[in-house]
C-alpha positions in Angstrom: 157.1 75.9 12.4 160.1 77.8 13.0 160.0 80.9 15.1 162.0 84.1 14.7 162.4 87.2 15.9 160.5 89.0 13.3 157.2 86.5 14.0 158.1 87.2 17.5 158.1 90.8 17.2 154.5 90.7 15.1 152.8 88.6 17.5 153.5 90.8 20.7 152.8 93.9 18.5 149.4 91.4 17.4 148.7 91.2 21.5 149.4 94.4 22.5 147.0 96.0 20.2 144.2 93.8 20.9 144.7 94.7 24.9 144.7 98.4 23.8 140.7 100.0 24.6 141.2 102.8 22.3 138.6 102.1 19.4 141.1 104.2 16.7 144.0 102.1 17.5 142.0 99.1 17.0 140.6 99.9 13.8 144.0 101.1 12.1 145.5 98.1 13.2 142.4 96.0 12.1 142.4 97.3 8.9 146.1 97.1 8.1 147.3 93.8 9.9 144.6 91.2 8.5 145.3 91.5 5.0 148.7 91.0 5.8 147.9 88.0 8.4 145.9 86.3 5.9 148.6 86.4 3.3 151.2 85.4 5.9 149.2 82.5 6.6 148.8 81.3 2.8 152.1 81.4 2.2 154.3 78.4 2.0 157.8 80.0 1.7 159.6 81.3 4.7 161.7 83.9 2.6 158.1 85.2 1.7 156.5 85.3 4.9 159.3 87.3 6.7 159.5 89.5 3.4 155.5 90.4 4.6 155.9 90.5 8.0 158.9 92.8 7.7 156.4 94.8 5.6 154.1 95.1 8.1 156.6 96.5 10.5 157.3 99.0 8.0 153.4 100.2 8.5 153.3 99.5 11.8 156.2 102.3 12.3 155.4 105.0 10.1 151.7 104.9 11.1 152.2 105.0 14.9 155.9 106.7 15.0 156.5 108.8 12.5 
């Protein structure tokens, strides 16, 4: 299993929130990571998986950000 920096990035982003007490923060994170996680995980081709992750980042920054 190769590891990059985008896998990298979602996993301390994947840790940080589950460290976070705030309920909100949990549940908007909950409820737009696992879908994504779950189809990460099905998927056999690396372009695909870093095409979802890369999605996710997308969310992640205009939900918490912007």
């Amino acid at each position: 299993m190769r590891v990059t920096l985008r896998g990298l990035f979602f996993f301390l982003i994947f840790f940080y929130h589950l460290s976070v007490p705030s309920f909100s923060s949990i549940f908007s994170f909950n409820y737009y990571s696992f879908p994504f996680l779950l189809q990460i995980m099905t998927k056999k081709s690396l372009k695909q998986q870093g095409e979802m992750i890369s999605d996710l980042g997308h969310i992640y920054t205009k939900r918490h950000f912007f």
